[in-house]
Residue, then its C-alpha position, 0 to 999 in steps of 0.5 A: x507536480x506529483x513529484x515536487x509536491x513528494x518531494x516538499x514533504x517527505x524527507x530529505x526534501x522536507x528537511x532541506x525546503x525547512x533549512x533554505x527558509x531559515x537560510x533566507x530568513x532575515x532575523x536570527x532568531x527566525x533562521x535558529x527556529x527554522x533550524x531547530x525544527x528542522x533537526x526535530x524533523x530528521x530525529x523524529x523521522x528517522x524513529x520507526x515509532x514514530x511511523x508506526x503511530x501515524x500509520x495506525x488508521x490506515x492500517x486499522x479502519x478497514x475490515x480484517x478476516x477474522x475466525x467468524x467471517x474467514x469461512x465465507x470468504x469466496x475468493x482471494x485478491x493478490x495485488x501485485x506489487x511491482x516488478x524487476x529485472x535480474x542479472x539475466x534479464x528476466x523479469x521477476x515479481x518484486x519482494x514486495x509481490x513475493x510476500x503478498x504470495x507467501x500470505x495467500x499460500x497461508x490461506x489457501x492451504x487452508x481454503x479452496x477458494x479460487x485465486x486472482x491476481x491483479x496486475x497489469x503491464x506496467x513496464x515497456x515490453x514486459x508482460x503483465x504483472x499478474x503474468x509474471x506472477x503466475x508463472x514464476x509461482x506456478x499458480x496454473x489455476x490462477x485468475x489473472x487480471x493483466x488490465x489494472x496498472x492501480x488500486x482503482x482499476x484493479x477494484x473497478x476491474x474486478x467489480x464485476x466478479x465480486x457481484x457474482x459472489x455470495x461472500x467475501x473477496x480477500x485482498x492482499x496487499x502491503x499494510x500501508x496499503x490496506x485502508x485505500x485498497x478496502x475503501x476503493x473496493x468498497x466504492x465498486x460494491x465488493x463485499x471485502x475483507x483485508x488481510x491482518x497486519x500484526x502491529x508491533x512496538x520493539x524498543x529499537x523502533x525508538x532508535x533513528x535509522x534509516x529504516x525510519x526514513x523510509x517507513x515515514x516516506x511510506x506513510x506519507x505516501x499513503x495518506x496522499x494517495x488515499x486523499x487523491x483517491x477521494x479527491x478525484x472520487x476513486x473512493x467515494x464516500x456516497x457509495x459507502x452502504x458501511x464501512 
């Protein structure tokens, strides 16, 4: 059901389903209407911009670190994001993973602050995520969580941790990621702060392309999963003392 309902609003499948309900509309004028809102769709999806605005409360509700509340941060989180296998056979850390390392170096360089990377077993008869992580980037004094296979379970298991703390965990994740990440550690009691993600408006965010496809997906995606965290209580409102 997840898959179809994916499906049915993001693109192509969105484009498609539009098209099929002009193709079996019974009036031209109908079919026509269906057609050309369809041909809006795909131009307007395929512009970056057009991702960039709809992505702007998720990117901007939640509590970033900033110069008067960066020294109270206790801890950084790195969620993991995905892993693969290369031309060897050996797992590896995802891009996406990579960058999120390559943005807690920044400020760990800066800051001896203890490191925890969330990450479970999320591929058959691989190590963990945060395992691999670890390895791969030679983070010996890491924390690793090997438990969590999501964003709640990741803020559920380290619910704990941040009540021994007297300041801020750090969470690092994607940009898209970052509302459902904070209200999700919020929702367990963790004193959090998420990562800055610059927001900038480029003039070929205004041409179609590819790239535009796939960050409107992304955006999508993102909305979804932060209502079926609320749907399903991962994040509860009730539990907010602020957001």
């Amino acid at each position: 059901m997840k898959a179809i309902i994916l499906s049915l609003i993001t693109v192509p499948g969105l484009i498609i389903f539009i098209f099929v309900l002009g193709l079996f509309s019974n009036k031209t004028k109908n079919k026509l209407n269906f057609f050309f809102i369809a041909l809006l769709v795909t131009f307007f999806s395929s512009m970056p911009i057009l991702s960039k605005l709809l992505s702007l409360p998720i990117i901007s509700i939640a509590k970033k670190v900033k110069d008067e509340t960066i020294s109270n941060v206790d801890a950084v989180v790195i969620l993991t994001g995905g892993i693969y296998k290369d031309l060897k056979g050996k797992w590896q850390p995802s891009n996406n993973t990579e960058n999120r390392i390559h943005q807690a170096e920044l400020f760990l360089k800066k800051y001896n602050v203890p490191l925890i990377i969330s990450g479970g077993h999320t591929k058959n008869n691989a190590p963990s995520e945060a395992e691999i992580t670890k390895i791969k980037y030679n983070l010996t004094e890491s924390i690793i969580d090997s438990e969590s296979l999501n964003t709640f379970e990741s803020a559920r298991n380290l619910k704990d941790y941040c009540e021994d703390l007297e300041g801020y965990i750090l969470v690092i994740t994607d940009k898209y990621h970052s509302l459902r990440t904070y209200l999700s550690f919020k929702t367990q009691g963790c004193n959090i702060l998420m990562n800055n993600y610059p927001i900038s408006v480029k003039l070929k965010d205004f041409y179609p392309s590819l790239k535009g496809f796939s960050e409107f997906n992304s955006v999508i995606y993102e909305y979804l999963g932060i209502l079926y965290y609320i749907g399903t209580l991962k994040i509860n409102f009730l539990k907010l003392k602020y957001i």
